[in-house]
Every structure is written in C-alpha cells, then in structure tokens.
matplotlib code that plots the C-alpha trace (Angstrom):
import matplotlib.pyplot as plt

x = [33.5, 30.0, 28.3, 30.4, 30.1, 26.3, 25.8, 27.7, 25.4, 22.4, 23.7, 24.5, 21.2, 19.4, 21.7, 19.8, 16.5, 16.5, 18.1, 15.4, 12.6, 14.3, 14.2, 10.8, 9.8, 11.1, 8.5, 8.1, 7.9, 4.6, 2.7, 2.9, 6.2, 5.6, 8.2, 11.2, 13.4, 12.5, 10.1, 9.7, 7.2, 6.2, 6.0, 4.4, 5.7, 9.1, 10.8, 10.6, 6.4, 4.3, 4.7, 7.8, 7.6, 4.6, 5.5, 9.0, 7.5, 4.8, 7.8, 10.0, 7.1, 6.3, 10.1, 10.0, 6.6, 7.9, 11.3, 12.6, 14.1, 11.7, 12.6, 11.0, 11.5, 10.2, 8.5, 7.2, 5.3, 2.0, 0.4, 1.4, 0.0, 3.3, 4.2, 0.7, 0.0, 3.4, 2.1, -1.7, 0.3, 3.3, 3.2, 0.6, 3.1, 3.4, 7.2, 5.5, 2.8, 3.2, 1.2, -1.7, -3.5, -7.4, -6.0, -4.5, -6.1, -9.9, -9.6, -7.1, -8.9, -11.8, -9.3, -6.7, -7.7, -5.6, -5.2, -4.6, -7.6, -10.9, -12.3, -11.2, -12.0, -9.2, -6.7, -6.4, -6.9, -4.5, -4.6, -5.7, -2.9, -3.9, -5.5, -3.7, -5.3, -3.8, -3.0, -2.2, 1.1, 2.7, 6.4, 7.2, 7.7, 4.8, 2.2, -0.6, -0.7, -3.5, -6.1, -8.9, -6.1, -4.9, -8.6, -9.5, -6.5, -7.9, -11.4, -10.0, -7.7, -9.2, -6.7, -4.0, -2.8, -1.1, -0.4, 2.0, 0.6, 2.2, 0.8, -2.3, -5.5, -3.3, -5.6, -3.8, -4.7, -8.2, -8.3, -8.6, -10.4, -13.2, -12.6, -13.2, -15.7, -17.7, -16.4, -16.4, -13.1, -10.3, -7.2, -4.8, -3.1, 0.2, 1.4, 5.0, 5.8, 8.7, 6.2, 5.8, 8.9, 9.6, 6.1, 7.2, 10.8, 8.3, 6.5, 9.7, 11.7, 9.1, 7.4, 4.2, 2.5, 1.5, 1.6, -0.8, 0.6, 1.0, 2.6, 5.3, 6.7, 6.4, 7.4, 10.9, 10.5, 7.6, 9.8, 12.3, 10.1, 10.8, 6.7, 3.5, 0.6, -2.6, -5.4, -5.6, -8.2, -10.4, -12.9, -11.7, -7.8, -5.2, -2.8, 0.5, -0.4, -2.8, -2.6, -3.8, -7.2, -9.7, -11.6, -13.9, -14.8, -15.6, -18.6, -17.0, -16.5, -16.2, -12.8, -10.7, -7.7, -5.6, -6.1, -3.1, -3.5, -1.6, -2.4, -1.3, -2.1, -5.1, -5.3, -2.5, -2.8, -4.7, -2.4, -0.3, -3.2, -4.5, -0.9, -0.5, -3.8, -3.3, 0.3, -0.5, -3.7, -1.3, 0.7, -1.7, -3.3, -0.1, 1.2, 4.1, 2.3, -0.2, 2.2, 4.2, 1.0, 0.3, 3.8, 3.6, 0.6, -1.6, -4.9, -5.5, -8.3, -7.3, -9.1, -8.0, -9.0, -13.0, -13.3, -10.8, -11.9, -15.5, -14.2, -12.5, -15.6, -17.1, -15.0, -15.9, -19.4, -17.6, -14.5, -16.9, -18.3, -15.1, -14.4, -17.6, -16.7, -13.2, -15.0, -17.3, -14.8, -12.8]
y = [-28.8, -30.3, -27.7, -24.8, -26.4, -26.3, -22.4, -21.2, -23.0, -22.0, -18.4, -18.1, -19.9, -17.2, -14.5, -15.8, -16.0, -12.1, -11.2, -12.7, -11.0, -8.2, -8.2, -9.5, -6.4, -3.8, -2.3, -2.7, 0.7, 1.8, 2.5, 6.3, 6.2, 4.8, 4.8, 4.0, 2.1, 2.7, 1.6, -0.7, 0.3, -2.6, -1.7, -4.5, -3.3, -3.5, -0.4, 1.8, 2.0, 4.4, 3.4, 4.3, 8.1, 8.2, 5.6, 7.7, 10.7, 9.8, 8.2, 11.0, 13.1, 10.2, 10.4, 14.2, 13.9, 11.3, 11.7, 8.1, 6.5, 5.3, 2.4, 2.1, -1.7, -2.9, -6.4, -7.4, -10.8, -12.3, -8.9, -7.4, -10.0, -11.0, -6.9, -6.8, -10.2, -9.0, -6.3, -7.8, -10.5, -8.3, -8.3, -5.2, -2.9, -0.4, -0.8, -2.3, -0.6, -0.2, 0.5, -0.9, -0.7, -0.7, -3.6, -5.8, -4.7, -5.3, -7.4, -9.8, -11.5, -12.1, -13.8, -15.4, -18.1, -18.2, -14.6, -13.2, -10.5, -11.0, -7.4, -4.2, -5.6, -8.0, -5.2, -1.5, 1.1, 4.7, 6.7, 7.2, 8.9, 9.4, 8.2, 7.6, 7.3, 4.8, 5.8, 4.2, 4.3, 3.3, 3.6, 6.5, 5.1, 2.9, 3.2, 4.1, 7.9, 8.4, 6.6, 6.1, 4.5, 2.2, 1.0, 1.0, -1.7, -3.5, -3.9, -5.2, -7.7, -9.2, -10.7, -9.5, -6.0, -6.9, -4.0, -4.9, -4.1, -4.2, -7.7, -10.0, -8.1, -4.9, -2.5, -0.7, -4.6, -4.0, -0.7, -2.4, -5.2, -2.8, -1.0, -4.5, -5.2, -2.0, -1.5, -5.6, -4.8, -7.7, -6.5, -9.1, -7.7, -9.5, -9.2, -8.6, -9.4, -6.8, -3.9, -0.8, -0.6, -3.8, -3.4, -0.1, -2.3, -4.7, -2.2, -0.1, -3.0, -4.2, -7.5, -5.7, -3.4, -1.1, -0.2, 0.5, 2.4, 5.2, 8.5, 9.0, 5.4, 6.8, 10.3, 9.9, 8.0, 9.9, 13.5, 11.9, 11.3, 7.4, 7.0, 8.4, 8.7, 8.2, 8.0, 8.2, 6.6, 9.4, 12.0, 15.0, 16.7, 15.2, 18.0, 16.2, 15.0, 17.7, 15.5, 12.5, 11.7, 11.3, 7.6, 9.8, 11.4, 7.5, 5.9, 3.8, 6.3, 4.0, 4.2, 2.2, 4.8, 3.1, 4.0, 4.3, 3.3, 2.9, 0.3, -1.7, -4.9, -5.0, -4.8, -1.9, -0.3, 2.6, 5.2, 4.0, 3.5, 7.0, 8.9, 7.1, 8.1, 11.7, 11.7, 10.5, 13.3, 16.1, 14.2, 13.8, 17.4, 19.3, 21.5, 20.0, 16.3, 18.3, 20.0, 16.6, 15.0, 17.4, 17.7, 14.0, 13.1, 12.1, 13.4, 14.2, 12.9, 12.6, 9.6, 8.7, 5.6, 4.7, 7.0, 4.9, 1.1, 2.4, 3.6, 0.3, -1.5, 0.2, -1.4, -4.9, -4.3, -2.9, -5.3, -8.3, -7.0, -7.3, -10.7, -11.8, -10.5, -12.5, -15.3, -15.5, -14.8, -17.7]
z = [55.1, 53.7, 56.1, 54.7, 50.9, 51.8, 53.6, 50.1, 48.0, 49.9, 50.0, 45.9, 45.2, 48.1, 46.1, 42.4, 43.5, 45.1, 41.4, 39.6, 41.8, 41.0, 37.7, 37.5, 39.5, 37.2, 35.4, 31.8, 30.3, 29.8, 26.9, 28.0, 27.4, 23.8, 21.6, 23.3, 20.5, 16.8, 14.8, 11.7, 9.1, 6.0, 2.7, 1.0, -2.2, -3.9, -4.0, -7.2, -7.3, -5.9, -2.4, -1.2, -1.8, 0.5, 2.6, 2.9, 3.3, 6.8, 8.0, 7.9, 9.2, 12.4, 12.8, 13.3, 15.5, 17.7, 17.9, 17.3, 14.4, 11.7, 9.6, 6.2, 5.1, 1.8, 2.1, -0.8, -2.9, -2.9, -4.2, -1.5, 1.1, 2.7, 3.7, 5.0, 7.0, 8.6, 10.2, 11.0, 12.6, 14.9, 18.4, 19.0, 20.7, 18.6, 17.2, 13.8, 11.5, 8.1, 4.5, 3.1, -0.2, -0.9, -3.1, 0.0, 2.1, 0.9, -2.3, -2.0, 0.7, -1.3, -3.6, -1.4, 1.1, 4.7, 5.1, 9.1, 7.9, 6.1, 6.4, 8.3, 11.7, 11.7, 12.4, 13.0, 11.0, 11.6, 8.7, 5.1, 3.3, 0.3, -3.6, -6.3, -10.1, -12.2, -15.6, -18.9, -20.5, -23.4, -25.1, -26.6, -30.0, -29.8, -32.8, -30.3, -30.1, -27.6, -26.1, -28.8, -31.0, -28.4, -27.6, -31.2, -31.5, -28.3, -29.9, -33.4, -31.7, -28.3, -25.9, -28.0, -26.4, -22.6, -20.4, -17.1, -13.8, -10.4, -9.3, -9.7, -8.8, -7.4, -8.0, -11.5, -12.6, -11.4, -13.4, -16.5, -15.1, -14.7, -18.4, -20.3, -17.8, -18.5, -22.5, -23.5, -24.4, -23.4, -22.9, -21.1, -18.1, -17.4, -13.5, -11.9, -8.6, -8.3, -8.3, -10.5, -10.9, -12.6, -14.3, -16.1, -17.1, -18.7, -20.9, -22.0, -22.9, -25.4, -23.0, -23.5, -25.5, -22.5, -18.6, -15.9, -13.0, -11.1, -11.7, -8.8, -9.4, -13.5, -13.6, -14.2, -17.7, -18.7, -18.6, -19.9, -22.7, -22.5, -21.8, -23.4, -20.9, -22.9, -19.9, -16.5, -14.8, -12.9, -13.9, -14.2, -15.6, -13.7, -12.8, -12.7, -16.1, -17.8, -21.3, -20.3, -21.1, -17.9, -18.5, -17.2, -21.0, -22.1, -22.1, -19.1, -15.9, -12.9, -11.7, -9.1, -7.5, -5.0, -1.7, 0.5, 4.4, 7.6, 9.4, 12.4, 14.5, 16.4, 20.3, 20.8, 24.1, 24.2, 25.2, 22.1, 19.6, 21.0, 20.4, 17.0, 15.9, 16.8, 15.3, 12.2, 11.3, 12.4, 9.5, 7.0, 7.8, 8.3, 5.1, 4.3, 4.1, 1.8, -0.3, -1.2, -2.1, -5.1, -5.8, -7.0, -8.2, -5.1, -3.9, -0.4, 1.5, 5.2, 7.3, 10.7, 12.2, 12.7, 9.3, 7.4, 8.6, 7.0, 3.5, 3.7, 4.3, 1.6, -1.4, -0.7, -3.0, -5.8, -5.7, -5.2, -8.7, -10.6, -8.9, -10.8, -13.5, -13.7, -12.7, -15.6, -18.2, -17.7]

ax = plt.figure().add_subplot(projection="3d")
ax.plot(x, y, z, "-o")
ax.set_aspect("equal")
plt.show()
C-alpha cells in the first residue's frame, strides 16, 4: 500500500514538474508581434482642457494604425506630474505611453524634487504632436474690453487682477509669468488642479478676474459668447481666434506655447520602440491628423523621436529664466 501511495505521489509530482517546463518553455510573444492586448495611454490632465481632444484624436488614429484597442485614461494632480511619472515608471513593454507637456515634462523637474526624470534622457521620446498658444480670457460682461484695458488695470493695481490657470507652473501659468517678468507688471496667477476645465469654471463664475488657457478646452464658452478673448500669446493672427491680440504687437514678444508630446518609458525593445516611432509620424504627418489640428486651434510641427528629446532639451535655458525670476520676487 505505502509502495503504491508512494509510485502515485512520485508519478503526480513527475506529472507537475513536466507542466511547469512546459509552460516555462512557451515563448513569450515577441516584440514583433507587438501589440497583442490594448494599450493604456496617460493623460496627466483632467478632462475638459486642451489635452484630451489631441490626446483622443492620436489615439483613435494608433487604434486605426495598429489595430488594437486604445485606452485614453485621464490621470491627473501634481501639475500634471502624477499622469507623467506613471508612464516614465511602466514596465517598458509597450502597452503604456501616454502625453506629456513642455510644462511636465521639462519644467516641473526643475521645480519638484523626487521626480522618476530630470531631463529628456530619463525616458523616451515618440512624437511631438503639436503647440498650442495660450490666450487670455475674460467674462463677457467684465469691464475689460481688450487687452490694453486689462493691462492698464494690472499696472494701476499690482497683485490685484488674478487670472486661473490649469496648475502651478503649467505652462498658461508660465505665460504670464513671463509677461510680468518682461512688462514689470504683477498679475497673481491662481492654480486649479482639475485642469482647464475647472480653471475656465473659476473665471466665469466670478473667483477671478481672468483665465489663461487654451482654445480647444475654451471654444465652447467663447462662441457661446460666455468668454471675451483679449490676447493670445504668439506673434502673429491666431486663426481660430482672428480678434485676439498677438502679445506679439507689445513691447513683450517672448512667448511660451505648450508643446504636446508622446512619450513612453525608457528601454522598449527595439522592434516595438522602432514600430511606435514609425506609427506615430504616419500620425502626425497623415492629413487627417493635420486637418484636426487647424480645426481646433493647434499648430503643427511634427517631431519624432531623436528630434523631439532635442526641442525638449532646448526649454530648460528659457524655463530656468522664469524660475529665477519667481525666485527673486518672493
């Protein structure tokens, strides 16, 4: 009985061991064969901003190009840090990528101390999908009826006139960070972590006197005539918004449009870093990618990979400017 009680044990245990050698010698899938399951792609912003459209819109267009479910999730907070360390930190497989800002990505760590990136090398840079000028808006019945008026009043009454912006040191705050910094204007910027959306709430419902944002996340209230666009922070005539004044006809041209980026973690294969790379500029260069850009307000200026990480390099002078700046104000 013991002998038979043993010669089933041996044979089950025998029976186990071939199953797991088995399973440990079936392949993982490649990453040729990249994607297999869908993909999640971060947006460190809350929804009803500027981000989502585009974010929405290269997500539809991967979906298409590779032929597996893209899911857009919105993961917001910290300025947009939290989104963004999420995807520096994934597992570099290519099932997560996701947005990134010239804000988040190359002035916030300046800023913010124990962030998973310090500079573009720190994770992977896909594709540049676009800039974005911020503009200045104000209520409709508000008393400022274009943009000399509304300075005028910030002149006369330093650190009195607050305008919401999407976040502390996003880059619609840094906008007019750089406009007192160049005018010696002060004008108090007042931050909302739920995004552009909440930021726009802020300035209709009378919390402050103005808001700096982004036309697609402000388009709906400003034809609805609920918003009055005095300036938009670029050189020349912004299209979507012929009326508002270009910052650049002030004395005070430098501007700060937000750049949008894809990103994702460093150390993805090749053959799936090589694919994404060319799926995404047959994105960003394709016509239909083009044609929703000017639709809602954004400019195109396609940069895939090596291209991108160096335009990204190329802020930290300029932000490490304004961070001076904020620094000796205090």
């Amino acid at each position: 009985m013991r002998f038979r009680l043993n010669f089933h044990l041996m044979a089950w245990a025998g029976f186990a061991l071939m199953a797991g050698v088995a399973g440990l010698s079936q392949p993982a899938p490649a990453a040729d064969e990249w994607p297999t399951r869908e993909i999640t792609f971060y947006v460190p912003y809350a929804p009803g901003g500027s981000t989502d459209p585009i974010s929405r819109k290269y997500s539809e267009l991967l979906e298409k190009q590779l032929k597996v479910k893209v899911i857009v999730e919105n993961k917001p907070g910290a300025s947009a840090t939290i989104g963004t360390g999420a995807v520096i930190r994934a597992k570099p497989d290519g099932y997560t990528i996701g947005l990134g800002s010239s804000s988040s990505l190359a002035y916030q760590p300046l800023e913010m101390k124990g962030l998973a990136w310090k500079s573009a090398d720190d994770y992977q840079s896909i594709a540049k999908l676009s800039d974005l000028p911020v503009i200045l808006a104000v209520p409709a019945e508000s008393r400022w009826k274009n943009l000399d008026e509304f300075l005028a009043d910030a002149k006369a009454n330093p650190r009195k006139l607050k305008v919401s912006v999407s976040g502390l040191r996003s880059v619609n705050d840094i906008a007019i960070q750089q406009l007192n910094k160049l005018s010696g204007l002060r004008i108090v910027t007042v931050p909302f972590t739920g995004g552009g959306g909440e930021a726009t709430l802020a300035a209709l419902g009378g919390r402050v006197d103005g808001t700096a944002g982004f036309a697609p996340g402000m388009k709906g209230q400003i034809d609805a005539g609920k918003l009055r666009v005095l300036a938009v922070f670029q050189d020349g005539k912004y299209d979507l918004l012929p009326d508002a004044k270009p910052i650049g006809e002030t004395p005070w041209k430098d501007t700060f449009p937000v750049g949008y980026y894809v990103i994702a973690p460093n150390g993805l294969p090749k053959p799936i870093l090589d694919k994404l790379l060319a799926v995404s500029k047959t994105i960003v260069e394709s016509d239909e990618f083009k044609s929703f850009l000017k639709a809602n307000g954004y400019t195109s200026d396609p940069k895939i990979g090596d291209d991108m990480k160096k335009e990204l390099a190329g802020y930290d002078q300029k932000f490490r400017e304004v961070v001076k700046f904020l620094d000796d104000d205090k």
